[in-house]
C-alpha beads as a LAMMPS data file, in Angstrom:
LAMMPS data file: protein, C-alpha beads

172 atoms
171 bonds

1 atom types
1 bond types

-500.0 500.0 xlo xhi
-500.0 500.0 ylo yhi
-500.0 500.0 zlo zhi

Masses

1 110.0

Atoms # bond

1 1 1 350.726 -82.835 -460.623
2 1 1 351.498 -79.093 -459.209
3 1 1 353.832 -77.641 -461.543
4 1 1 356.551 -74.780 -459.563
5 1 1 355.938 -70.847 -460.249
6 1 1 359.325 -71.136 -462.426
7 1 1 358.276 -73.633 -464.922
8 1 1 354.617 -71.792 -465.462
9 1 1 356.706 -68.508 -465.858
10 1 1 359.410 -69.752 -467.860
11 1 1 356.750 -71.224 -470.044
12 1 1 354.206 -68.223 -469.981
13 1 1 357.652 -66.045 -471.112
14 1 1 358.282 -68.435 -474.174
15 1 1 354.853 -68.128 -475.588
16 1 1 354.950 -64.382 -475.242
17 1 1 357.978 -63.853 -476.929
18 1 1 356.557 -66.969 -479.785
19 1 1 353.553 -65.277 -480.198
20 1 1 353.630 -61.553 -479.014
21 1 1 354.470 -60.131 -481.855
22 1 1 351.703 -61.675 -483.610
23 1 1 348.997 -60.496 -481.040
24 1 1 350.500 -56.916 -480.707
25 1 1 348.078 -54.442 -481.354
26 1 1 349.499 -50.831 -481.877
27 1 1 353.003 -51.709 -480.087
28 1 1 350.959 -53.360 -476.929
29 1 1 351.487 -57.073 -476.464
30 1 1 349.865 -59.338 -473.402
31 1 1 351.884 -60.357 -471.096
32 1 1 351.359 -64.072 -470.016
33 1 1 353.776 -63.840 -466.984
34 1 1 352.004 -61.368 -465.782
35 1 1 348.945 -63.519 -465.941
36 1 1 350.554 -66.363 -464.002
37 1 1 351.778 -64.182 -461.519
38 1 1 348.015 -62.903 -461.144
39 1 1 346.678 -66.990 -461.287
40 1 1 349.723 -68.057 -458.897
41 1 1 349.482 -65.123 -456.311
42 1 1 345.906 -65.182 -456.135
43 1 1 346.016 -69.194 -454.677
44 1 1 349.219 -68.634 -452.862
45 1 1 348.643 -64.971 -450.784
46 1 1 350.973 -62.126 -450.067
47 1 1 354.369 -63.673 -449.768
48 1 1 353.996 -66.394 -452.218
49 1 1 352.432 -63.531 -455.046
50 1 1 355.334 -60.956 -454.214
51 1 1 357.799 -63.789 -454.561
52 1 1 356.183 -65.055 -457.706
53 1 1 355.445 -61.383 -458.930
54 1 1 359.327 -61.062 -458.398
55 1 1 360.775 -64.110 -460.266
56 1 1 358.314 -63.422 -462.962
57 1 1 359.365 -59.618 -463.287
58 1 1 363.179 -60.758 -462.933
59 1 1 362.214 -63.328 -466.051
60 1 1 360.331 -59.855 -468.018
61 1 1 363.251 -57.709 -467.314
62 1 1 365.661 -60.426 -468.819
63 1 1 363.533 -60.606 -471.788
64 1 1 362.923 -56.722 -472.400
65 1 1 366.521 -55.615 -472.682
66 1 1 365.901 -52.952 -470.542
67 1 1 366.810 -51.678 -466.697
68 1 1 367.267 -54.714 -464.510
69 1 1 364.547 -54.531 -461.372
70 1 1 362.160 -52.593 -462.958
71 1 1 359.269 -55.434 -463.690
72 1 1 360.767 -57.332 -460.785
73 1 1 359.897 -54.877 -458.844
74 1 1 356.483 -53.760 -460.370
75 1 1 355.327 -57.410 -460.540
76 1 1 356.217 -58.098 -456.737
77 1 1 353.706 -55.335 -456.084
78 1 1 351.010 -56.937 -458.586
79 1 1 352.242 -60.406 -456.478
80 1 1 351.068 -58.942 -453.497
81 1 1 348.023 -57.151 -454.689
82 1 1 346.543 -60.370 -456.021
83 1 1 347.665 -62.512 -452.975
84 1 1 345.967 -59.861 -450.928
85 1 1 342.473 -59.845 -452.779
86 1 1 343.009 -63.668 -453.547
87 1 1 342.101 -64.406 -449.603
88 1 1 339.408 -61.922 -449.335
89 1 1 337.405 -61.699 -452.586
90 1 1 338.594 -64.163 -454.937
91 1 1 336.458 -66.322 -456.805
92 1 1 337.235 -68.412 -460.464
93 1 1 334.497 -66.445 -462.413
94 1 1 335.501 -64.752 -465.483
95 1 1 334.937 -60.583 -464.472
96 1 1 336.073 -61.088 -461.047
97 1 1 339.408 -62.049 -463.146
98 1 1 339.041 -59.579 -465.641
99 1 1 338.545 -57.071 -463.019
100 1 1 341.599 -58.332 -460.538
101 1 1 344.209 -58.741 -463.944
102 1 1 343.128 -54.791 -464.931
103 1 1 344.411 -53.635 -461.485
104 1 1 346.970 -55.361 -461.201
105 1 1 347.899 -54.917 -464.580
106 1 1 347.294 -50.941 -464.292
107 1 1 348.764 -50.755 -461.081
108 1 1 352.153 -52.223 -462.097
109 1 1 352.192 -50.173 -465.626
110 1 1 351.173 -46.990 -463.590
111 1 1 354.118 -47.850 -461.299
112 1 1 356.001 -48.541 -464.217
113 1 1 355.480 -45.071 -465.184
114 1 1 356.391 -43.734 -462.023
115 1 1 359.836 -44.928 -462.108
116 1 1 360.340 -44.107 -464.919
117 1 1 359.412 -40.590 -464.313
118 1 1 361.594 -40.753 -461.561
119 1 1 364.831 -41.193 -463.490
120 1 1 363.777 -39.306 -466.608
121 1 1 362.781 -35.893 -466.541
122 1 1 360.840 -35.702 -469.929
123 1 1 358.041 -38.497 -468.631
124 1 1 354.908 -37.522 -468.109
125 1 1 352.849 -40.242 -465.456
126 1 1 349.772 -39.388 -466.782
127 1 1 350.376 -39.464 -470.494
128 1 1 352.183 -42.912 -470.124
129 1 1 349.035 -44.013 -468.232
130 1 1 346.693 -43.234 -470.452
131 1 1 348.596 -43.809 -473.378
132 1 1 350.283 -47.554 -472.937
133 1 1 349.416 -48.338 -469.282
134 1 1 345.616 -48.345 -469.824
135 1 1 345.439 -49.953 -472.814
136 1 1 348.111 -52.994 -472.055
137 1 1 345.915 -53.325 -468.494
138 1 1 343.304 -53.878 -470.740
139 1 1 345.253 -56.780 -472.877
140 1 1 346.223 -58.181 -469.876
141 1 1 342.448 -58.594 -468.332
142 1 1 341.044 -59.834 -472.328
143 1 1 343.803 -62.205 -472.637
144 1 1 343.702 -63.112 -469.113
145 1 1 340.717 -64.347 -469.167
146 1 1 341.073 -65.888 -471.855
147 1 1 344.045 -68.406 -470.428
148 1 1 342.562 -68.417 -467.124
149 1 1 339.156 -69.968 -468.204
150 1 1 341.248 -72.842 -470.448
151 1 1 342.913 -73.825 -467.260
152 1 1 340.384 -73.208 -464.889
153 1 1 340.122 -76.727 -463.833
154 1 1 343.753 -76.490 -463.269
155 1 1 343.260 -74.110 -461.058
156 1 1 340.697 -74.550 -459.051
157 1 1 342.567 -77.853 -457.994
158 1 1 345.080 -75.534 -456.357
159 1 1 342.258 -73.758 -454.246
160 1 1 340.037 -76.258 -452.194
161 1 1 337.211 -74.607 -451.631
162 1 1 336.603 -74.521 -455.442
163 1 1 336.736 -78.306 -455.906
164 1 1 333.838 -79.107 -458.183
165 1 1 330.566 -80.256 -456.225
166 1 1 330.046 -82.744 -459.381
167 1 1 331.863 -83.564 -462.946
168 1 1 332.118 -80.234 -464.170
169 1 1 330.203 -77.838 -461.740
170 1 1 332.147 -75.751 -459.314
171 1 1 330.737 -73.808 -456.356
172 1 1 331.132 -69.733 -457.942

Bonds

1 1 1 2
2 1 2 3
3 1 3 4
4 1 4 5
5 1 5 6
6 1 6 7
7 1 7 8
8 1 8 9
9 1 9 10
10 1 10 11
11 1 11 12
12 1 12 13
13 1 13 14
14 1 14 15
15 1 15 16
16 1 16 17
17 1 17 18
18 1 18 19
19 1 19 20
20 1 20 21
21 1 21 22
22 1 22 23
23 1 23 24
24 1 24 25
25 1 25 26
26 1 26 27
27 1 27 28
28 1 28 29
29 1 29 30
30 1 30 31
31 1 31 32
32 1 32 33
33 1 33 34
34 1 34 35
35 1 35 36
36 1 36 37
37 1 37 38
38 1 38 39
39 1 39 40
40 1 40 41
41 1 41 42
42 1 42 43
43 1 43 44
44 1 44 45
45 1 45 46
46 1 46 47
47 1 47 48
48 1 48 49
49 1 49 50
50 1 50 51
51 1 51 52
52 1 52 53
53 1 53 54
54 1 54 55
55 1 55 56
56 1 56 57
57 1 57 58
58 1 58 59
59 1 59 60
60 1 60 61
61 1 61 62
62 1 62 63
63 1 63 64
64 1 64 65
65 1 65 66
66 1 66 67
67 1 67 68
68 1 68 69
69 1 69 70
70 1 70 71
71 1 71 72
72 1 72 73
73 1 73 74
74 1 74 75
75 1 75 76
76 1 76 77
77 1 77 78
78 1 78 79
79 1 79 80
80 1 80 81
81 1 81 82
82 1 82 83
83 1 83 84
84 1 84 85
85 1 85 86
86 1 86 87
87 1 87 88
88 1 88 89
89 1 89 90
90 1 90 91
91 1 91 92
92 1 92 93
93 1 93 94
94 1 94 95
95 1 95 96
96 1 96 97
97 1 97 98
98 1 98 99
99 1 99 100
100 1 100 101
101 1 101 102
102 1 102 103
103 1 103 104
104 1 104 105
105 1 105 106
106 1 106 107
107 1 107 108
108 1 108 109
109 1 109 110
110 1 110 111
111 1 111 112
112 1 112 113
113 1 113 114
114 1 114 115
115 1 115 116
116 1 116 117
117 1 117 118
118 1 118 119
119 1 119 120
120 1 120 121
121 1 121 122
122 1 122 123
123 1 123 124
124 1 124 125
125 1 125 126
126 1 126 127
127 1 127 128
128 1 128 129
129 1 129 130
130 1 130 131
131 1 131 132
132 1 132 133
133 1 133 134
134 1 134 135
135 1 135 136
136 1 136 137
137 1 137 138
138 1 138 139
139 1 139 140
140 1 140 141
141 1 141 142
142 1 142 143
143 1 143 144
144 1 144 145
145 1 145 146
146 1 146 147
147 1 147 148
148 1 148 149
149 1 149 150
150 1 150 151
151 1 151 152
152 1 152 153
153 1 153 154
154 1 154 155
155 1 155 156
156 1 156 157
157 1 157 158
158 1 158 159
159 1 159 160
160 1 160 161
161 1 161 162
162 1 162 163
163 1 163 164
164 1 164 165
165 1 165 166
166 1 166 167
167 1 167 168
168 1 168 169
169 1 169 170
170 1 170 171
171 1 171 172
């Protein structure tokens, strides 16, 4: 059974606000809708990942208390990223994940920053990448992983040229 993007989101956003706290390490917490944004854009492509990346954003910003459209739009550009790289380099092992969830994670924190820079004269874009950006892309990728690999059979049913050769082997 293929569950939709909005059920895996809503889902990924009540076990981050259940257990974020708990995992937070120095004020940074992972963020699980970002990581089913990564695992749904990468399978679905560009439009599907910035529409994902958008409803899962929309979901963040409703649970952060803060400016409406900011993660929606930072995660519709982590959407897209993924769905890009998902049709030309993706593959179910456990660094090419690490490695896609850090960029996308970084990109959308250093866009974060941005923005934020944008509208508020006293932030420094550097100093809020290095300082929270960095460090939560880094989250993101270790916990990432971490998810992706307990669903990974889940996943590779959505992508069919992963579809396992025999009982547990898939083609990497």
């Amino acid at each position: 059974m293929k569950l939709p993007f909005i059920v895996i989101a809503l889902g990924a956003a009540l076990l981050q606000v259940a257990v974020g706290s708990a995992l937070s390490i120095h004020g940074i917490q992972p963020s699980f809708v970002l990581v089913a944004v990564y695992a749904y854009s990468i399978t679905g492509g560009e439009a599907r990942g910035i529409w994902n990346g958008a409803l899962g954003g929309l979901i963040e910003d409703c649970l952060s208390g803060g400016v409406i459209g900011l993660m929606t739009s930072g995660y519709a550009i982590a959407g897209y990223i993924a769905g890009r790289a998902g049709k030309k380099v993706f593959n179910i092992g456990e660094s090419a994940n690490f490695g896609g969830i850090f960029i996308v994670s970084l990109v959308q924190g250093a866009y974060t920053a941005a923005i934020l820079n944008a509208f508020k004269d006293s932030t420094e874009i550097f100093y809020m990448v290095l300082t929270f950006a960095l460090p939560q892309a880094l989250y993101n990728a270790v916990a990432g992983i971490f998810v992706l690999w307990l669903f990974k059979k889940q996943l590779a049913r959505r992508v069919p040229w992963l579809r396992p050769l025999r009982p547990g082997r898939y083609r990497l």
